[in-house]
C-alpha positions in Angstrom: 169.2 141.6 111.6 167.2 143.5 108.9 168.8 142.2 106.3 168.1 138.8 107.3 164.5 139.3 108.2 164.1 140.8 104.8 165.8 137.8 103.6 163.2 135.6 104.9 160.3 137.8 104.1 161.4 137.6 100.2 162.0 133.8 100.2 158.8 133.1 102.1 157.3 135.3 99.5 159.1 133.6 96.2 157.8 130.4 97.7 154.1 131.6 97.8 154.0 132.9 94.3 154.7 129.3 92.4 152.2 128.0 95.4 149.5 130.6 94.9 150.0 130.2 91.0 149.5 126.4 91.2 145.7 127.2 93.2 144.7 129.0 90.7 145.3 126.9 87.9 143.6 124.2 90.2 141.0 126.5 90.7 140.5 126.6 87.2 140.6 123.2 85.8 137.7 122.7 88.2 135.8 126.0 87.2 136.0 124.4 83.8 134.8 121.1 84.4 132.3 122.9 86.5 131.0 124.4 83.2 131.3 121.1 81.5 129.0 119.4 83.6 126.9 122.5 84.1 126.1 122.5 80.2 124.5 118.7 80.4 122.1 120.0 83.5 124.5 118.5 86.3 124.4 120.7 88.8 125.3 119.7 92.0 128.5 117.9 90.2 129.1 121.5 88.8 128.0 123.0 92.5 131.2 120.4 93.7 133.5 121.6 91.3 133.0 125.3 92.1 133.2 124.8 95.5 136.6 123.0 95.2 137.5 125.7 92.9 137.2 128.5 95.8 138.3 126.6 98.4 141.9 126.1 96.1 141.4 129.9 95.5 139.2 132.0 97.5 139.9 135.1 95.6 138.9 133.9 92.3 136.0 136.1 91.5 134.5 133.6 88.6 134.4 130.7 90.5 132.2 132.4 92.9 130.2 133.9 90.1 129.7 130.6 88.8 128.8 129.1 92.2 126.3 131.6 92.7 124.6 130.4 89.4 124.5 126.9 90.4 122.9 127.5 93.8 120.5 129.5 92.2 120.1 127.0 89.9 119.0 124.7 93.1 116.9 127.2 94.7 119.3 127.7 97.5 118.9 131.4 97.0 120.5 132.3 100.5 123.7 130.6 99.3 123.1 132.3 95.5 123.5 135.5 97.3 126.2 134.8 99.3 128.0 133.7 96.5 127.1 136.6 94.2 128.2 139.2 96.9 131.9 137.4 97.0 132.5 137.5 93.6 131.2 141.1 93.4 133.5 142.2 96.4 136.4 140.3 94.8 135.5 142.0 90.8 133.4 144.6 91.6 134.1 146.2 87.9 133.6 143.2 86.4 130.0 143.5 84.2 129.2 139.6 83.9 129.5 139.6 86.9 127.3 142.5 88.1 125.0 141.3 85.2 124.5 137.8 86.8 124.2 139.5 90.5 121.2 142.6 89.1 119.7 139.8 87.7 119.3 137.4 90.8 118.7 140.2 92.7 115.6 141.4 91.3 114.4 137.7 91.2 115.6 137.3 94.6 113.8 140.4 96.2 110.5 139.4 94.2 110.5 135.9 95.7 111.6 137.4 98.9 108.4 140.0 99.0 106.1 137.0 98.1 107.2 135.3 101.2 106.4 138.4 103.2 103.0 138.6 102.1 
């Protein structure tokens, strides 16, 4: 009975692999066009893309990264921040990353403490 349930546990997982591999390279291509579009000032096209791109791959730390840009990009800080604290929990060693997130932040909190006044 072990054996068998182990059987089915490794198939199930030698299924997922090609599956999860195939997400991420979906992912990509739209991360990419994301930054395509991005460069020529489009960015709610580029917003799309990046969305698409996490919702094929929700661990993919750059596609969140790159989301948070373009809702900051919008003003839709709230989002920005959400989007910025993904990417760090997913990459939290990754420095472009933290780079992008220290930067909104201290815009972020200024805007934030201007509202408060």
């Amino acid at each position: 009975m072990r054996a068998r349930i182990f059987g089915m546990c490794l198939l199930a997982a030698l299924v997922a692999v090609p599956a999860y591999a195939d997400r991420r390279s979906d992912a990509k291509e739209q991360v990419a066009f994301g930054i395509s579009v991005a460069q020529k000032g489009l960015w709610k096209e580029a917003t799309f893309r990046w969305e698409k791109a996490v919702e094929l791959d929700p661990t993919y730390s750059a596609a969140w990264n790159n989301l948070g840009i373009a809702y900051e990009q919008q003003g839709k800080f709230d989002d920005a921040r959400k989007a910025y604290d993904k990417a760090i929990k997913l990459d939290p060693e990754n420095q472009m990353i933290r780079q992008n997130y220290d930067l909104f932040r201290e815009i972020y909190d200024r805007t934030q403490r201007r509202r408060h006044r």
